[in-house]
Backbone as numpy.savetxt, mean C-alpha at the origin, in Angstrom:
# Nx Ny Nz CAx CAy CAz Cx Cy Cz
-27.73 -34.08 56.40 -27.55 -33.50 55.07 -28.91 -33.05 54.56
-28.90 -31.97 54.08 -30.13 -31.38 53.51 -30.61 -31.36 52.34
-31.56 -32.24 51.98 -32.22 -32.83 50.36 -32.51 -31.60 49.95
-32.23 -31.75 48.44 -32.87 -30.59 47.27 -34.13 -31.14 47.28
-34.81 -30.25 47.31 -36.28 -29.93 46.72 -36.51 -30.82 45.14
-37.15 -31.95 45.11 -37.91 -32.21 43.80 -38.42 -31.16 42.86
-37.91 -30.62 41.49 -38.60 -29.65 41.07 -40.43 -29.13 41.33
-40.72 -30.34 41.38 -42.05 -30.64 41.49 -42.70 -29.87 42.29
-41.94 -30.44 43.69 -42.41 -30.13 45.15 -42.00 -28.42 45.49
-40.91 -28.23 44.90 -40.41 -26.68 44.63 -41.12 -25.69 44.99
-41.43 -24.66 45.99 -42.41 -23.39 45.51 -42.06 -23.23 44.00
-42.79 -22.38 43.61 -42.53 -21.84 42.66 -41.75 -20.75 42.88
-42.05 -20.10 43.35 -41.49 -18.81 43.98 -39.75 -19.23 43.83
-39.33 -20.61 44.14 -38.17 -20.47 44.38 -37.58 -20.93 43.03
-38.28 -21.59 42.50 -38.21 -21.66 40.68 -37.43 -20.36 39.56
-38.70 -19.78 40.14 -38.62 -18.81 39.55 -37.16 -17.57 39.73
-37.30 -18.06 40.80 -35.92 -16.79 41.66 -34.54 -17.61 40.71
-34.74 -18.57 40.82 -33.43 -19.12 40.65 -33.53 -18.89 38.74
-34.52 -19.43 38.28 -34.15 -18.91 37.07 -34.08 -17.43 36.59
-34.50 -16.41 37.26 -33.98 -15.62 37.06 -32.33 -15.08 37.13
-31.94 -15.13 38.35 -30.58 -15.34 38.45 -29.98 -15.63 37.23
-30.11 -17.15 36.84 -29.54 -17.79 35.75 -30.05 -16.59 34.46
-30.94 -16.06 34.48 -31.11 -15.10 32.88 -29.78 -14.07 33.18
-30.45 -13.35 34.67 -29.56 -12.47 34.87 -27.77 -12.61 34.61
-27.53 -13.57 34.81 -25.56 -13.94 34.33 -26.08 -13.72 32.95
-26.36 -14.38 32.85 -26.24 -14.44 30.82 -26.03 -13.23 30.46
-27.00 -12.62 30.76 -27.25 -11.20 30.28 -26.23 -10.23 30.50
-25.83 -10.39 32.02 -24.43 -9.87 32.35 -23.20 -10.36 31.66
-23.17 -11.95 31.56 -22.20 -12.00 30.84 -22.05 -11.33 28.88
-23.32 -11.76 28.78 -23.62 -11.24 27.51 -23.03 -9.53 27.23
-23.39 -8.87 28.13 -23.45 -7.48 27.90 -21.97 -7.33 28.31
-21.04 -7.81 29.08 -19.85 -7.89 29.13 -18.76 -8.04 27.88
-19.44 -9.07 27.26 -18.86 -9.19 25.64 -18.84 -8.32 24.92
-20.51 -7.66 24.56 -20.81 -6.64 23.52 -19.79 -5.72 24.11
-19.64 -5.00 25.34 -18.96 -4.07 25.40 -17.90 -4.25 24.92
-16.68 -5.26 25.35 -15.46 -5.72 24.84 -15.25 -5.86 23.39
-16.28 -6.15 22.44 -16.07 -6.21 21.24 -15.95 -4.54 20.46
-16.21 -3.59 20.88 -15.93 -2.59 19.91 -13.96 -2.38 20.35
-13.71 -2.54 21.69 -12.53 -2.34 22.23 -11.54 -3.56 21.31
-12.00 -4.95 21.01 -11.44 -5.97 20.51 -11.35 -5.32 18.48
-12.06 -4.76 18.07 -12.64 -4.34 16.93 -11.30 -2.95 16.95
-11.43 -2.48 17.23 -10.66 -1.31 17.66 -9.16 -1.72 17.44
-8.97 -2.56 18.50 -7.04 -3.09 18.85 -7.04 -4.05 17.44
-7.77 -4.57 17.26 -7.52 -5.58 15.41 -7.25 -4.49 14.35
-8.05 -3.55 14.20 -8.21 -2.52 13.12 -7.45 -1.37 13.29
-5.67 -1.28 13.84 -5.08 -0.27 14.20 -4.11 -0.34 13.09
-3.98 0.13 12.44 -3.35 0.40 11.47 -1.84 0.37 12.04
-1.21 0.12 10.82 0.35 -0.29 11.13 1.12 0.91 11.30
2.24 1.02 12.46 2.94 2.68 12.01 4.35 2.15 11.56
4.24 2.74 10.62 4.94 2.96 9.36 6.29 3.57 10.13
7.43 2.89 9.52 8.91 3.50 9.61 9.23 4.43 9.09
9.52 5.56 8.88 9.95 6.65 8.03 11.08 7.29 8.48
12.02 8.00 7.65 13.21 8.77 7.43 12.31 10.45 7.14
12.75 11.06 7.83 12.11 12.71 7.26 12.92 13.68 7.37
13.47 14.40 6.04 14.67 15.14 6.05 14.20 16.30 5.67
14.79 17.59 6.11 14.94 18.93 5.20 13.40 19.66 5.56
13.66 20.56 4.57 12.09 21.68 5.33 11.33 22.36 3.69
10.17 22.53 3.67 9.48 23.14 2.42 8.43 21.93 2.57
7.92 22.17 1.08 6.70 21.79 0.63 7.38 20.23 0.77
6.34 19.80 0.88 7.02 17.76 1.17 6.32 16.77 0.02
7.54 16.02 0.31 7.25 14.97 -0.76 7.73 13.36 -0.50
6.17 12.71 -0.28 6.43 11.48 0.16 6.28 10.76 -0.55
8.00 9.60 -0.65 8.30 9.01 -1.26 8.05 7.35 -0.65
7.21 6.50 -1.48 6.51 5.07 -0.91 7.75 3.89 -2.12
8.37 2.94 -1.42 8.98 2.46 -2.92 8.70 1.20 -2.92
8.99 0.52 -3.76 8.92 -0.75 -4.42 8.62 -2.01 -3.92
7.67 -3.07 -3.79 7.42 -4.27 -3.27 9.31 -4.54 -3.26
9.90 -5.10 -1.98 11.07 -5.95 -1.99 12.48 -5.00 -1.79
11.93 -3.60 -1.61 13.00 -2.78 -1.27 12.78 -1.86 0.27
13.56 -0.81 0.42 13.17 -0.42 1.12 13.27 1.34 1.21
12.81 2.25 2.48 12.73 3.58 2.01 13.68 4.44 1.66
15.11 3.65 2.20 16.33 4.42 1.24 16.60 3.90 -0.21
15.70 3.32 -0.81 16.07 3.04 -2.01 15.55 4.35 -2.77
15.15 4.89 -2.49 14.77 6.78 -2.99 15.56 7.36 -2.47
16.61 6.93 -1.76 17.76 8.22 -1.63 18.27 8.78 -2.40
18.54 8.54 -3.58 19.25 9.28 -4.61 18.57 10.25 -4.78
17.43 10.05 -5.36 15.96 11.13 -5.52 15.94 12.04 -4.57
16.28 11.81 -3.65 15.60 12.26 -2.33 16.62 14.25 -1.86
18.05 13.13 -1.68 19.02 14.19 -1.51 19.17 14.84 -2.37
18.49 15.22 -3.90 18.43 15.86 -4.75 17.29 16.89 -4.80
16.28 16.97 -3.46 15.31 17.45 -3.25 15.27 18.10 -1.66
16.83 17.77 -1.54 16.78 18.50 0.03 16.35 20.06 0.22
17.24 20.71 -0.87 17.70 22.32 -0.66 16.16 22.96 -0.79
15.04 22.50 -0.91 13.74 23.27 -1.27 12.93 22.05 -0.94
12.89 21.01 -0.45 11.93 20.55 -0.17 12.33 19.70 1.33
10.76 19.40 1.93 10.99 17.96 3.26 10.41 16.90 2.32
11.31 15.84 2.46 11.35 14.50 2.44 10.99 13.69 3.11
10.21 12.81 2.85 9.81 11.62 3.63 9.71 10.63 3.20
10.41 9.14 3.87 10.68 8.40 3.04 10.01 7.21 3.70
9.29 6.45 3.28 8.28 5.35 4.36 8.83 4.00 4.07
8.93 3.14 4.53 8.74 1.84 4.43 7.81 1.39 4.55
7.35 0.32 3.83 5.93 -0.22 3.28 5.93 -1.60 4.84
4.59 -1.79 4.57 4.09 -2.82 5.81 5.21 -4.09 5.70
6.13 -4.77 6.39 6.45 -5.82 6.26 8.33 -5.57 5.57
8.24 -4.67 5.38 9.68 -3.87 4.44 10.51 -3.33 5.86
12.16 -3.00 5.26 12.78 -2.57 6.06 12.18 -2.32 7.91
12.08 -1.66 8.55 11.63 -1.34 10.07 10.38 -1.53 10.04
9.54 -1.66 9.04 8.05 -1.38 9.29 7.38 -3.25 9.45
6.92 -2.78 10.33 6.40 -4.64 11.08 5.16 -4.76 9.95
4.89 -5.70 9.90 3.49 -6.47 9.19 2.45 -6.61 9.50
1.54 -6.17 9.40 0.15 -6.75 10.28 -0.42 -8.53 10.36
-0.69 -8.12 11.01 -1.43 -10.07 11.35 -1.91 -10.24 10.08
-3.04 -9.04 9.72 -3.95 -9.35 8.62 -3.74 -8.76 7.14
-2.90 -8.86 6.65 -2.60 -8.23 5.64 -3.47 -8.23 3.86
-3.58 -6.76 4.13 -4.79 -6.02 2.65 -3.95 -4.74 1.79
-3.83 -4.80 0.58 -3.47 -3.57 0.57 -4.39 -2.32 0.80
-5.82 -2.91 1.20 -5.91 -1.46 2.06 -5.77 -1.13 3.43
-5.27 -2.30 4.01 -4.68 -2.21 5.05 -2.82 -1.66 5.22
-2.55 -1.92 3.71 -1.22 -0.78 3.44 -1.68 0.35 3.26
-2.20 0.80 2.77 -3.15 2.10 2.61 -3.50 2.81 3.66
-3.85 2.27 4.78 -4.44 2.52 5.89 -3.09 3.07 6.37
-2.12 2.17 6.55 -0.76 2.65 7.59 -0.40 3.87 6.42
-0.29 3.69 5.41 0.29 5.07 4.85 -0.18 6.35 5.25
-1.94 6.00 5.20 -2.28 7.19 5.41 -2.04 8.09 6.87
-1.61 7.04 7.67 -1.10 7.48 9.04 0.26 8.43 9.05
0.66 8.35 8.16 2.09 8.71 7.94 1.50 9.79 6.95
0.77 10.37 6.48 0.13 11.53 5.36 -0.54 12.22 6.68
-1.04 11.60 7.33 -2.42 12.46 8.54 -1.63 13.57 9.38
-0.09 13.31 8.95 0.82 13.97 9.78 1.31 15.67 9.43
1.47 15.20 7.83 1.92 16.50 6.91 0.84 17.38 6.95
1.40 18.25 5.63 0.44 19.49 6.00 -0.20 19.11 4.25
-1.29 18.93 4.13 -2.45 18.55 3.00 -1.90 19.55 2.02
-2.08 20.75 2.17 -2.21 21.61 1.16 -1.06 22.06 0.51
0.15 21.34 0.69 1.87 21.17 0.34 2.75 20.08 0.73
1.56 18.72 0.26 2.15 17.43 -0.03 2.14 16.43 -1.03
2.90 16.10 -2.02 2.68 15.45 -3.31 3.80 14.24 -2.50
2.90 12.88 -3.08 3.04 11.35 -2.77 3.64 10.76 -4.42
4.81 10.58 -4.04 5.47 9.74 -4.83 5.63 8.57 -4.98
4.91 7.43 -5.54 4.99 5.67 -5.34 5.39 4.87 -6.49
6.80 3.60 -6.07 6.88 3.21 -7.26 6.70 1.94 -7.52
6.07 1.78 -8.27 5.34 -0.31 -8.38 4.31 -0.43 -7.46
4.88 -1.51 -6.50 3.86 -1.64 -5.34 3.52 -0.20 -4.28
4.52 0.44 -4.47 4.62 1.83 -3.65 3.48 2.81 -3.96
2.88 2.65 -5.73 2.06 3.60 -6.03 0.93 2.93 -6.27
1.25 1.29 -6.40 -0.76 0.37 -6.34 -1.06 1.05 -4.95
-0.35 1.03 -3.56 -1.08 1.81 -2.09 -1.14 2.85 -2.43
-0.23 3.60 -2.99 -0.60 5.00 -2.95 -2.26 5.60 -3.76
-2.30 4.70 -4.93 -3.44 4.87 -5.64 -4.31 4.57 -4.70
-4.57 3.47 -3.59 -5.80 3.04 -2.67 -5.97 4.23 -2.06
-4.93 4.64 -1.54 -4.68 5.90 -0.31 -5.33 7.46 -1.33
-5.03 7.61 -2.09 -5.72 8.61 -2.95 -6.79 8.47 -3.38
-7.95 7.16 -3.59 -9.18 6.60 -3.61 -10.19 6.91 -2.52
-9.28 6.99 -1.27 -9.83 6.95 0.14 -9.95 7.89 0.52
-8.46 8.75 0.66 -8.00 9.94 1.12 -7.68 10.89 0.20
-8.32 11.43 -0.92 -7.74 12.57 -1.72 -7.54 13.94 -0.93
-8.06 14.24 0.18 -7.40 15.15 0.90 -6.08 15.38 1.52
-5.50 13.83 1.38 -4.61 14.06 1.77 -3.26 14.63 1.11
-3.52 14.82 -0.07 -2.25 15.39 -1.17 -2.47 16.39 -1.94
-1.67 16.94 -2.35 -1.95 17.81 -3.69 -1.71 17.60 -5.12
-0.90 16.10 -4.96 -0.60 15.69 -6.19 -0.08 14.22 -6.17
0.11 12.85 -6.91 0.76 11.98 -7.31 1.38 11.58 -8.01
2.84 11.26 -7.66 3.12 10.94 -9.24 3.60 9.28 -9.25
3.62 8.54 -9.98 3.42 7.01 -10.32 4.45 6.44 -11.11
5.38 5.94 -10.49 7.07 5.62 -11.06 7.07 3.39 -11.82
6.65 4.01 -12.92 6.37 2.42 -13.18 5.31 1.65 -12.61
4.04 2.14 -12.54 3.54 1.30 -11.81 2.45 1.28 -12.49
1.04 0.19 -12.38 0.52 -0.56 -13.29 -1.21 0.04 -12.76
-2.05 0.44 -13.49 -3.34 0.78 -12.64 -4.08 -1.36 -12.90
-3.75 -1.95 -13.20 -4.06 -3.48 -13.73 -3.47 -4.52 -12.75
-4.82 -4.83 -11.92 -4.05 -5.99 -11.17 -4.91 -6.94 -11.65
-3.69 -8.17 -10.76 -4.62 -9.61 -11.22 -3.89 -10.57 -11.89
-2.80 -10.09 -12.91 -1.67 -10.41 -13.39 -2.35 -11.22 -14.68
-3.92 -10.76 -15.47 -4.89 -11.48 -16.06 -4.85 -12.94 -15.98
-4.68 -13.99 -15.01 -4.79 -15.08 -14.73 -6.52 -15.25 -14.48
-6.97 -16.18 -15.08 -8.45 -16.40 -14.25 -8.70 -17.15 -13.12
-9.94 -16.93 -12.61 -9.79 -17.44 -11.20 -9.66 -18.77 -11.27
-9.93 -19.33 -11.98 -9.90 -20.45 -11.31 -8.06 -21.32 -11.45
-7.26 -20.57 -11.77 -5.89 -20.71 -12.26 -5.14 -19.92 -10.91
-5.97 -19.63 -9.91 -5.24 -18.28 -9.14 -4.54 -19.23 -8.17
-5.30 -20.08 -7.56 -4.77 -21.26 -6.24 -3.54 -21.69 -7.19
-3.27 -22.39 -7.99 -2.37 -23.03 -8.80 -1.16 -22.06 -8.92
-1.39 -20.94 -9.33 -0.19 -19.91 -9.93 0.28 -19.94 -8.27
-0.06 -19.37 -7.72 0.38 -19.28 -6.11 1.04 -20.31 -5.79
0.84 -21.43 -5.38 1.32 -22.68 -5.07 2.43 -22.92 -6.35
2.34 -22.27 -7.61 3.92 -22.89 -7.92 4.51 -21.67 -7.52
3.97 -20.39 -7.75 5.07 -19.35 -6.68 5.50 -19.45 -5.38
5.02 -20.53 -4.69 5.46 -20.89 -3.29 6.67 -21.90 -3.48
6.40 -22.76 -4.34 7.21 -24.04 -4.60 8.51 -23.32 -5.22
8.26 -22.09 -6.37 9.79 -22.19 -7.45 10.15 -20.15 -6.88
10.00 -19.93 -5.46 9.41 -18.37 -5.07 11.14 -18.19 -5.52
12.19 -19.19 -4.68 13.72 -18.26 -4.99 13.98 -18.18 -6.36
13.66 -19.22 -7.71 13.61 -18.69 -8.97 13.25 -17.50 -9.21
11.72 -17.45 -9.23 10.85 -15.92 -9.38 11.45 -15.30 -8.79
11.90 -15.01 -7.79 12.89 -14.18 -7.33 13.79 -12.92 -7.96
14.42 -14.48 -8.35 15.71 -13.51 -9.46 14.78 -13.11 -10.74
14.10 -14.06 -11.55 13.35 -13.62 -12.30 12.53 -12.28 -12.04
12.09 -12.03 -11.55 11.47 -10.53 -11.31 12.73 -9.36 -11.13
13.31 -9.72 -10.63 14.46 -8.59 -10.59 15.39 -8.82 -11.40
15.55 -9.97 -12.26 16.73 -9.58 -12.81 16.92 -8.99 -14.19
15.64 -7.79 -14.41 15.80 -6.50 -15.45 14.79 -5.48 -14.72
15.13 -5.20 -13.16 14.82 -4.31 -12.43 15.51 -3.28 -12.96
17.01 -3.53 -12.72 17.67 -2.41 -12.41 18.20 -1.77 -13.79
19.16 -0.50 -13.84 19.65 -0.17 -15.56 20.58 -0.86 -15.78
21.49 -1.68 -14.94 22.81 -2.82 -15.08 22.10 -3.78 -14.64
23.57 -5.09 -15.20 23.07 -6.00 -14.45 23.48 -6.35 -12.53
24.24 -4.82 -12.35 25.20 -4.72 -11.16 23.45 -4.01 -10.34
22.84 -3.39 -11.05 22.07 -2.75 -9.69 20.59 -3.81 -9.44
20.77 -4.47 -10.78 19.64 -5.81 -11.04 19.80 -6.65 -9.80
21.39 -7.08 -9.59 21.95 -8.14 -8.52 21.64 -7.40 -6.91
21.92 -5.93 -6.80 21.96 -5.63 -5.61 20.27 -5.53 -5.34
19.42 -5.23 -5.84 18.02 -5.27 -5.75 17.57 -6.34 -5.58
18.07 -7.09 -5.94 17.62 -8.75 -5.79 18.21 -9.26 -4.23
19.30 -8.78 -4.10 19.90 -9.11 -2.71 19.12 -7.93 -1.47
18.62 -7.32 -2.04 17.61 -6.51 -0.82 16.23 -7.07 -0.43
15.64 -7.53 -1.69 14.41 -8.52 -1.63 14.72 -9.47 -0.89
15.66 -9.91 -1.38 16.06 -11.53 -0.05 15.95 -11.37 1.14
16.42 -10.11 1.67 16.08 -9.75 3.04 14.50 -9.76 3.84
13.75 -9.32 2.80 12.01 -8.79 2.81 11.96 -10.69 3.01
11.50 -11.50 4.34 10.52 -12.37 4.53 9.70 -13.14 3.21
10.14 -14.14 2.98 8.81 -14.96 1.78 7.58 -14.59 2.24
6.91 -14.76 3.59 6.18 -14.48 3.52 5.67 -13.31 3.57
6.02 -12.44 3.47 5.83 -10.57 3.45 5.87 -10.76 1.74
6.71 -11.60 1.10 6.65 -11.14 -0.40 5.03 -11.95 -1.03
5.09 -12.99 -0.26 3.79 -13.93 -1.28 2.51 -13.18 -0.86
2.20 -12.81 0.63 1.50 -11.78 1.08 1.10 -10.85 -0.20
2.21 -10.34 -0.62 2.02 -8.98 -1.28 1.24 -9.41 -2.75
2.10 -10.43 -3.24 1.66 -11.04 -4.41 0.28 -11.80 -4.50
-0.11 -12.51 -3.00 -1.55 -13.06 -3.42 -2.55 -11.84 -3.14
-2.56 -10.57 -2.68 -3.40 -9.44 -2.93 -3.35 -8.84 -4.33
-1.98 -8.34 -4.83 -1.92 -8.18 -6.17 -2.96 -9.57 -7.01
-2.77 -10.58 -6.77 -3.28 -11.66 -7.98 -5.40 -11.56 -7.45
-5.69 -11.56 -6.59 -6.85 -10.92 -6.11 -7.99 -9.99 -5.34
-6.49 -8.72 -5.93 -7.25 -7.33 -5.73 -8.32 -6.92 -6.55
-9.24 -6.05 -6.54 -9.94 -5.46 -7.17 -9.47 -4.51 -8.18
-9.44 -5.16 -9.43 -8.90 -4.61 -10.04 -9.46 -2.66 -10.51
-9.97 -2.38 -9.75 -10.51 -0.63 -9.87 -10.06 0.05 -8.80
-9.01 0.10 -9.18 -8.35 0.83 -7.89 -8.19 2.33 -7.95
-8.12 2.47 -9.32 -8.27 3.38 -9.91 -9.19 4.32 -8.70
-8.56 5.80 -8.28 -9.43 6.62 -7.82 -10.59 7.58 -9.44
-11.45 7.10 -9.74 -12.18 7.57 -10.86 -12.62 8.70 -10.64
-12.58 9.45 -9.09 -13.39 10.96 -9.12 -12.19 11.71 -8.57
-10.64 11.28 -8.91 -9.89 12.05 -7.92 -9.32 13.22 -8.91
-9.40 14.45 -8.67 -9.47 15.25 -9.58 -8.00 16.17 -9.17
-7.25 15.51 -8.05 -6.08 16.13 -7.31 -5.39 15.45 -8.72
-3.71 16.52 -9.56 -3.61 16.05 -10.25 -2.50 14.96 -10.32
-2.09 14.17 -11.40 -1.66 12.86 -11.27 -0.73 12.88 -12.06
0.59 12.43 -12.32 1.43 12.12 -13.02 1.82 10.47 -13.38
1.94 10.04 -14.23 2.42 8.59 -14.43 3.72 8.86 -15.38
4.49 7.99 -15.04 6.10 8.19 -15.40 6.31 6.62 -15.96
6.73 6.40 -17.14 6.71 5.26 -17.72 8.01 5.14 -18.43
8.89 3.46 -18.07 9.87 2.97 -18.76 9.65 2.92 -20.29
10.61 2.19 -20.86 10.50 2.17 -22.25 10.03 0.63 -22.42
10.26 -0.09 -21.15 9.85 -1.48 -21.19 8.12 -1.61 -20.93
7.40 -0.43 -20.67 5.92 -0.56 -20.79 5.71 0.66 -22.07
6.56 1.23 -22.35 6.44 2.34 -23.47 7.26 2.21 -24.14
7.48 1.30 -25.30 8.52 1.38 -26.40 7.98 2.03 -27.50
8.73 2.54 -28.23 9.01 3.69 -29.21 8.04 2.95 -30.52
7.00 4.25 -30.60 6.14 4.05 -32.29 5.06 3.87 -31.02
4.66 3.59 -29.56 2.94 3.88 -28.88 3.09 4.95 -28.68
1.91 5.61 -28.95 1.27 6.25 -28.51 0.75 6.69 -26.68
0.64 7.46 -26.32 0.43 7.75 -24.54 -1.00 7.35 -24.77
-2.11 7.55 -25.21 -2.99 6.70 -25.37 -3.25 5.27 -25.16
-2.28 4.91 -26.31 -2.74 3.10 -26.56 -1.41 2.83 -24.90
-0.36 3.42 -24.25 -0.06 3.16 -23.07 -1.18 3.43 -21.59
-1.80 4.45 -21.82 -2.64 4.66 -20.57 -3.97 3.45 -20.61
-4.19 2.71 -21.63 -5.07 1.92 -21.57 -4.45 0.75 -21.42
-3.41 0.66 -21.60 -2.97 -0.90 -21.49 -2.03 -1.02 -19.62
-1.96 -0.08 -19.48 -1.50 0.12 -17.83 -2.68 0.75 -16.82
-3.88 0.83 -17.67 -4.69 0.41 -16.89 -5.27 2.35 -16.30
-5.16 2.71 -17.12 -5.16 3.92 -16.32 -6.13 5.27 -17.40
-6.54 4.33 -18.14 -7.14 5.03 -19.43 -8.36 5.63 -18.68
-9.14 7.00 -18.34 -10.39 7.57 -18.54 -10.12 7.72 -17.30
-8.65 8.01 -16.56 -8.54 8.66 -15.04 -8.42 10.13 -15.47
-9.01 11.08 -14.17 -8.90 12.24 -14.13 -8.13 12.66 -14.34
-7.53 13.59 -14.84 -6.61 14.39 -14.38 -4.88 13.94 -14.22
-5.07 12.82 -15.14 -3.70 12.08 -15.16 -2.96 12.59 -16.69
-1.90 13.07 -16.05 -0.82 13.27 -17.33 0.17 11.90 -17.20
0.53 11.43 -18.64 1.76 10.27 -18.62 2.93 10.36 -19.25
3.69 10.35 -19.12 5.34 10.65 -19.34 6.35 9.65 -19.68
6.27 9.58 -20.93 7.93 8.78 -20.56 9.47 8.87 -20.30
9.49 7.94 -19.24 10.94 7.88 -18.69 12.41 8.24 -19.84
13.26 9.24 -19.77 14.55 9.16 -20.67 15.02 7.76 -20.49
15.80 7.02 -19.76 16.49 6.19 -20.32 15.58 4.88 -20.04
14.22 4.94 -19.96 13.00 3.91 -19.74 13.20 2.85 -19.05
14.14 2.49 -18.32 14.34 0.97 -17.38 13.43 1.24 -16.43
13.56 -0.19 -15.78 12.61 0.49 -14.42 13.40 0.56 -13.06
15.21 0.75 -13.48 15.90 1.21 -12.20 16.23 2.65 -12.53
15.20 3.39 -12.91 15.03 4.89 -13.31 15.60 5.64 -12.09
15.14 5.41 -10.98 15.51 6.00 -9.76 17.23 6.05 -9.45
17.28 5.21 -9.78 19.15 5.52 -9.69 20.14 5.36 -11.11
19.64 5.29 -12.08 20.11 5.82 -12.69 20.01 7.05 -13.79
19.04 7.67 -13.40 18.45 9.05 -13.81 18.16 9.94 -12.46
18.97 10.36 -11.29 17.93 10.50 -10.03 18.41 12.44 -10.46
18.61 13.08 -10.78 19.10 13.99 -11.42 17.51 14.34 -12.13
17.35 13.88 -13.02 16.42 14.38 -13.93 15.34 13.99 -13.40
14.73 12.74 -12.57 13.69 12.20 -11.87 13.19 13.12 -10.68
14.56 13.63 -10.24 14.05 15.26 -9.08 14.04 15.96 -9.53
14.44 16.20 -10.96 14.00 17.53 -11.30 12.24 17.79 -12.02
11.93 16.01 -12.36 10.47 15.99 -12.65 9.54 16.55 -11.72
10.07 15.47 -10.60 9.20 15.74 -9.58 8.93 16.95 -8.88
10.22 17.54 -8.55 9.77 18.96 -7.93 9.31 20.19 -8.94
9.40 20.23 -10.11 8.37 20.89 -11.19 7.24 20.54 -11.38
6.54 18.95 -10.52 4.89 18.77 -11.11 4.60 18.73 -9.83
5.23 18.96 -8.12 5.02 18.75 -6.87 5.01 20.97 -6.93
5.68 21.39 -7.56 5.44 23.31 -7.62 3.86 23.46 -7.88
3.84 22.78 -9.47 2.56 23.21 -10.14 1.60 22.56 -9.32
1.26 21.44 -9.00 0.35 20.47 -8.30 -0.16 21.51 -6.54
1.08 21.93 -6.11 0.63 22.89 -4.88 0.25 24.27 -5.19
0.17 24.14 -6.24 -0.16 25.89 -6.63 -1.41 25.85 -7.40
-2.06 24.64 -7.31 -3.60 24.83 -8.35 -4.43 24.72 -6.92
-5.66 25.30 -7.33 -6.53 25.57 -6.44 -7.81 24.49 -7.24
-7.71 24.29 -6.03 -8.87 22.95 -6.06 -10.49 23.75 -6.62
């Protein structure tokens, strides 16, 4: 059997060889990693693809809807916009067909939307979002104002955070985990304009995963509340119930209290019969908004 060499007794020469070797793996292995990490960076950061319905032909109009529903809940709207316009109807990350990401941000909803915008044609596309549909859509117009010619904003709030302070935020969560099927019904049950479309909205949420809903809700409770695109000069519509606009305010003292006061280029509107199941029970007059501020919105020159 053949004795190892005492370091001691060692050439050097053979010292040396051998620790080189040993740098050399490292280094190889090392440089093996770095490469793999932009490829690992890459497959994490792929944005979600989005489910969509896309009907009819013309100038298009993509419709994003509601935390807890899904993209035919704009059908009414929608088939009222066939004869002159394409439709597109998305499901949000975690909603109807559209899978969830591991890591969920709403600008990582943002991100998959915009995958589903990168598609149309920019210069004859107005983005329609309602609630949670138009907090992404606002990120996605922050990011991407090229990608539209116009927005319009169906009940939805430029104010996140739900003004809880932080240090109340762990707590509110954890009893929304504990009492979530209460809140449940509580949140929807003066969604709809009855109490018949209140019940069926509530029975569509049930479907949407707890955890796809608390997801949604612990970004809402510590998003940044400036979501606000402040230089987006593409123009903007906000469409408001009577339950954030009751009669004797002012569109003023409303654009500041929804969070939306000293945005560009934002006109605000209130809803005729003001609920916030406007979409089906006004979808008549709601397409006829939209495709009169989706005409003018493609016909201004930037």
């Amino acid at each position: 059997m053949r004795a190892t060499p005492h370091p001691d007794t060692e050439p050097r020469s053979c010292r040396t060889s051998r620790r080189g070797t040993r740098v050399r793996s490292r280094l190889v292995a090392l440089a093996l990693l770095v490469a793999l990490l932009p490829v690992v960076a890459r497959t994490a950061a792929a944005p979600t693809a989005l489910k969509t319905l896309e009907l009819g032909s013309g100038p298009t109009v993509v419709f994003v809807h509601q935390m807890g529903a899904t993209r035919m809940a704009w059908m009414p709207v929608a088939r009222r916009l066939l004869a002159k316009h394409r439709v597109v109807l998305v499901d949000l990350p975690g909603h109807g067909e559209s899978p969830m990401p591991g890591s969920f941000t709403l600008e990582a909803a943002a991100e998959a939307l915009d995958g589903v915008l990168a598609r149309q044609k920019p210069e004859s596309t107005v983005v329609v979002g309602k609630g949670m549909g138009g907090v992404v859509a606002l990120i996605e117009a922050r990011v991407h104002p090229e990608r539209m010619k116009g927005l319009v904003l169906v009940n939805c709030s430029g104010k996140l955070g739900f003004g809880i302070p932080d240090q109340d935020k762990k707590q509110f969560l954890e009893m929304l985990d504990q009492n979530y099927d209460q809140f449940l019904k509580m949140l929807f049950s003066n969604a709809g304009y009855d109490s018949a479309e209140a019940v069926a909205m509530h029975a569509q949420a049930v479907l949407v995963p707890k955890v796809t809903m608390m997801a949604y809700l612990r970004e809402l409770l510590y998003a940044d509340p400036g979501i606000q695109p402040k230089n987006f000069r593409t123009p903007l519509l906000a469409l408001v119930g009577v339950h954030m606009w009751p009669a004797g305010k002012d569109s003023a003292t409303v654009l500041k209290e929804t969070g939306f006061e000293g945005l560009a280029g934002i006109t605000v509107r209130r809803l005729g019969a003001g609920t916030p199941g406007a979409v089906s029970a006004q979808p008549e007059s709601l397409a006829a908004v939209i495709s009169d501020f989706a005409a003018r919105a493609i016909a201004q020159k930037k």
